[in-house]
DRENPA-3360 file (N, C-alpha, C; in nm, 2 decimals, always signed):
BEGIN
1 = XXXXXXXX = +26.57/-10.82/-0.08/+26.50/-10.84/+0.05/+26.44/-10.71/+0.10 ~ +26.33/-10.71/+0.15/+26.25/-10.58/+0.18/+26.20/-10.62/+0.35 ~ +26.26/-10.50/+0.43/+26.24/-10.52/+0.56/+26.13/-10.40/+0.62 ~ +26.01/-10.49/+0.70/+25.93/-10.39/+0.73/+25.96/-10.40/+0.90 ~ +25.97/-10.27/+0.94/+25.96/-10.23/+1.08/+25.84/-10.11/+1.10 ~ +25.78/-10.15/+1.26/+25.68/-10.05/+1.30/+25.70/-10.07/+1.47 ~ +25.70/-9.92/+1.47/+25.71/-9.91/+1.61/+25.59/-9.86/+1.69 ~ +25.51/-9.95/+1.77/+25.39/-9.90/+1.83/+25.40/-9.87/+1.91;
9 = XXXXXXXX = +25.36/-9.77/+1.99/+25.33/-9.66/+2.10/+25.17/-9.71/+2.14 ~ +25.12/-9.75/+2.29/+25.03/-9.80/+2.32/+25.01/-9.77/+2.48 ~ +24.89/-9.75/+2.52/+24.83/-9.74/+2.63/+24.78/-9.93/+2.71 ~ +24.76/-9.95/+2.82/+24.66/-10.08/+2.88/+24.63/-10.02/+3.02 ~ +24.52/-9.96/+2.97/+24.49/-9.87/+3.10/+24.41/-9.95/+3.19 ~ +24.38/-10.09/+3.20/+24.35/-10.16/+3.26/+24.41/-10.19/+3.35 ~ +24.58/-10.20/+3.35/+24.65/-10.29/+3.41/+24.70/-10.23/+3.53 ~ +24.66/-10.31/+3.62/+24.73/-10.17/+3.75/+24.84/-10.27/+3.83;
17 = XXXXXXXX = +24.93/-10.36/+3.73/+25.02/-10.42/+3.77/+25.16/-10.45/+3.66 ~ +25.27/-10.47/+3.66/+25.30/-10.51/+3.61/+25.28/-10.68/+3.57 ~ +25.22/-10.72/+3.62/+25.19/-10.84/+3.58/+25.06/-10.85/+3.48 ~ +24.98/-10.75/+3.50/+24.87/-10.75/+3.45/+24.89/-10.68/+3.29 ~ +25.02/-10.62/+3.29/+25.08/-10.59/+3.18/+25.12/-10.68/+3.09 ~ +25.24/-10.72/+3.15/+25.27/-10.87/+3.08/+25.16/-10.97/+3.04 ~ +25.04/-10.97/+3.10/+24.95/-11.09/+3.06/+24.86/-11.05/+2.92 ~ +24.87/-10.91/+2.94/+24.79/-10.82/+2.82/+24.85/-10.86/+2.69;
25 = XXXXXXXX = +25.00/-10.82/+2.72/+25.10/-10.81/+2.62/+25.11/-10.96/+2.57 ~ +25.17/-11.01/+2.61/+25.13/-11.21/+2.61/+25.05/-11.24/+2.49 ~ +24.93/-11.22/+2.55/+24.85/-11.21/+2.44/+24.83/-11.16/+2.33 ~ +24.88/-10.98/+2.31/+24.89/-11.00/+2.19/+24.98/-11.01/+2.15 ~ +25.11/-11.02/+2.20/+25.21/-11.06/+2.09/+25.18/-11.18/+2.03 ~ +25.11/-11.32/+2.10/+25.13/-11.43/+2.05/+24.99/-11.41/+1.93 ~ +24.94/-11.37/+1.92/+24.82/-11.31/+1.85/+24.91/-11.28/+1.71 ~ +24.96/-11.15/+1.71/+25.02/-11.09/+1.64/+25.15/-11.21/+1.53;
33 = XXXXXXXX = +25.23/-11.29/+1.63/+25.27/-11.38/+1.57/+25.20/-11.47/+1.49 ~ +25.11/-11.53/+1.53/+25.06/-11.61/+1.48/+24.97/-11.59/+1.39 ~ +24.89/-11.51/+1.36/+24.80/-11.46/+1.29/+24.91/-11.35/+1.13 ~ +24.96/-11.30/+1.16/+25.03/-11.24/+1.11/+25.20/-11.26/+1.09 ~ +25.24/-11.34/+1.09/+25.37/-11.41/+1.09/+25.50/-11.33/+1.14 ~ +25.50/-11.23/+1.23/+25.56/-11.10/+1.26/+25.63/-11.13/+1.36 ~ +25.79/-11.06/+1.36/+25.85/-11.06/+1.56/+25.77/-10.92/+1.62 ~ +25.79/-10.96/+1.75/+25.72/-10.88/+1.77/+25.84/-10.88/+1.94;
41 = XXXXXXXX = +25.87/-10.76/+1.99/+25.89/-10.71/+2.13/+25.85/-10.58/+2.19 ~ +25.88/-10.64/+2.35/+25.86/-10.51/+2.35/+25.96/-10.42/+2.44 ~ +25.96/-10.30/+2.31/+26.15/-10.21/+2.35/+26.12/-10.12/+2.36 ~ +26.03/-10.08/+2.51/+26.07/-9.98/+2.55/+25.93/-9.95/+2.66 ~ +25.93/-9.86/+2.75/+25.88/-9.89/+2.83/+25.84/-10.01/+2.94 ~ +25.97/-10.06/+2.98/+25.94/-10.18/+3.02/+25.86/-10.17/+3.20 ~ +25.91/-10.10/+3.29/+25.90/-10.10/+3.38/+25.77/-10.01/+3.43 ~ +25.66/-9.95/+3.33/+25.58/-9.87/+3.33/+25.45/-9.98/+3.31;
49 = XXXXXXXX = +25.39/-9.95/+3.39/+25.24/-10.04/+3.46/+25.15/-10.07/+3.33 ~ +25.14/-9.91/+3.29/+25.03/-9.88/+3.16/+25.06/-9.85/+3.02 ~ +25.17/-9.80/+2.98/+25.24/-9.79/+2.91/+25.31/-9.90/+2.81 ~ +25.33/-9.90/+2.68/+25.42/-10.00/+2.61/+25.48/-9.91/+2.51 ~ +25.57/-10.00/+2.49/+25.63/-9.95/+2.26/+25.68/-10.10/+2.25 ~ +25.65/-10.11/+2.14/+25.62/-10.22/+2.10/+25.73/-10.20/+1.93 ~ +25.81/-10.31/+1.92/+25.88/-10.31/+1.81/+25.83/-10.44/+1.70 ~ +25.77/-10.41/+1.58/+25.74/-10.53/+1.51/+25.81/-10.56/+1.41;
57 = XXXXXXXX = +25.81/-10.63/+1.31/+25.88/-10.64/+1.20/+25.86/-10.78/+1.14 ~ +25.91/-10.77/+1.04/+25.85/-10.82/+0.90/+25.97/-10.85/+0.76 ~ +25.96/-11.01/+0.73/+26.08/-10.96/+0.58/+26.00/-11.04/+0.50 ~ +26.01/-10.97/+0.35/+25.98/-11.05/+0.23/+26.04/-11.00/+0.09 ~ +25.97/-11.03/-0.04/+26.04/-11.01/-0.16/+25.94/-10.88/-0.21 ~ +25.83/-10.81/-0.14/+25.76/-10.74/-0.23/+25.75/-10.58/-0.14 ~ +25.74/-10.46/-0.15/+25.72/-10.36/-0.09/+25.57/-10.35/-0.03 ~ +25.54/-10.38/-0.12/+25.35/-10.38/-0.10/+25.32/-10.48/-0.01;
65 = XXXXXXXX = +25.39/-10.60/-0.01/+25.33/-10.70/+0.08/+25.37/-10.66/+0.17 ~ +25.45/-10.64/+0.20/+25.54/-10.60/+0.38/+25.47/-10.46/+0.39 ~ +25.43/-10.42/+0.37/+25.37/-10.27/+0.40/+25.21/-10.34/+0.43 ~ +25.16/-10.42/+0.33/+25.03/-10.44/+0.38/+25.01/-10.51/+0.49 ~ +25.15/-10.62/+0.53/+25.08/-10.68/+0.64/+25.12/-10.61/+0.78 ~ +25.21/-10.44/+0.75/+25.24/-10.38/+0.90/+25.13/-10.30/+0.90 ~ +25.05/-10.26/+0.77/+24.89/-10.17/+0.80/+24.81/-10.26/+0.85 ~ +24.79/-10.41/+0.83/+24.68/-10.48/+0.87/+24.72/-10.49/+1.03;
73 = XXXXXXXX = +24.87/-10.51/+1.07/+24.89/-10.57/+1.24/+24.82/-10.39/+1.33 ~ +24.87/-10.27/+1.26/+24.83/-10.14/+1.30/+24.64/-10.21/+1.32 ~ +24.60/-10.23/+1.21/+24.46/-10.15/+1.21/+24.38/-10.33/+1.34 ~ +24.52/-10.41/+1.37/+24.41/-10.49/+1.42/+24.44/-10.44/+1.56 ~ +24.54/-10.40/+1.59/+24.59/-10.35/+1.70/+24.49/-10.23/+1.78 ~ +24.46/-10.15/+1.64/+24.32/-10.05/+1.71/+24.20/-10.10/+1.72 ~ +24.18/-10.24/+1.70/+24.07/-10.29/+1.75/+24.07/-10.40/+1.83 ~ +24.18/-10.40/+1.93/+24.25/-10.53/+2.04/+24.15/-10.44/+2.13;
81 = XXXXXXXX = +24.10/-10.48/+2.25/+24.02/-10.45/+2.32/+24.10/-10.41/+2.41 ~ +24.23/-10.46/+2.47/+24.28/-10.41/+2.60/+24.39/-10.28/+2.58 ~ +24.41/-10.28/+2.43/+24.48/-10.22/+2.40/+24.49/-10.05/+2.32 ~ +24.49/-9.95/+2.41/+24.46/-9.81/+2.28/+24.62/-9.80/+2.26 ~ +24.57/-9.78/+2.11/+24.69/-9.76/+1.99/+24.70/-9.64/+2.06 ~ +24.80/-9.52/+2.04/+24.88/-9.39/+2.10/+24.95/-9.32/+1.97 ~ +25.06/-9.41/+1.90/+25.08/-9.38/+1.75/+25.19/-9.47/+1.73 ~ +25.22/-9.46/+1.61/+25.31/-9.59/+1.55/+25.38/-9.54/+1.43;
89 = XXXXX = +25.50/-9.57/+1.40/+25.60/-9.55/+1.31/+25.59/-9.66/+1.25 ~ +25.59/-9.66/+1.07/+25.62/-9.80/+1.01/+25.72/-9.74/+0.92 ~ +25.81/-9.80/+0.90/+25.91/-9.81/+0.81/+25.94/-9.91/+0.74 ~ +25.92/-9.92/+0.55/+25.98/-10.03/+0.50/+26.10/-9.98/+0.38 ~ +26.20/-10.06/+0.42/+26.31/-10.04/+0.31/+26.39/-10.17/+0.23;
% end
């Protein structure tokens, strides 16, 4: 069994609420799930307006596939419109 984890560091410099956070986030997580079969939370920065980190993760039988689908959720992530990517740790073992 081959587990992929990625930790994303992100900006929503739109949101000048915590609510308007959560509704951002909402969205892409269920995005992210569904499109990409991934858990997704978010662990850390919770109480910060603009700010996220975001924990995702991933299991399967191959290194390359679990690595390809944490580069594909990264590269759609830098093209989410509400969302600037900041930086991201992926780890597969």
């Amino acid at each position: 069994m081959i587990v992929g984890s990625l930790e994303i560091r992100a900006v929503i410099s739109d949101a000048q609420s915590l609510k308007d956070k959560r509704h951002v986030l909402k969205s892409l997580k269920d995005v992210l799930k569904n499109k990409f079969n991934v858990a997704v939370a978010e662990v850390d920065d919770n109480d910060l307006w603009q700010k996220t980190t975001l924990g995702i993760a991933t299991v399967g039988n191959d290194a390359k596939f679990v690595n390809s689908v944490l580069d594909n959720v990264v590269n759609f992530i830098r093209g989410f419109p509400a969302v600037q990517l900041i930086d991201y740790d992926l780890d597969v073992m």
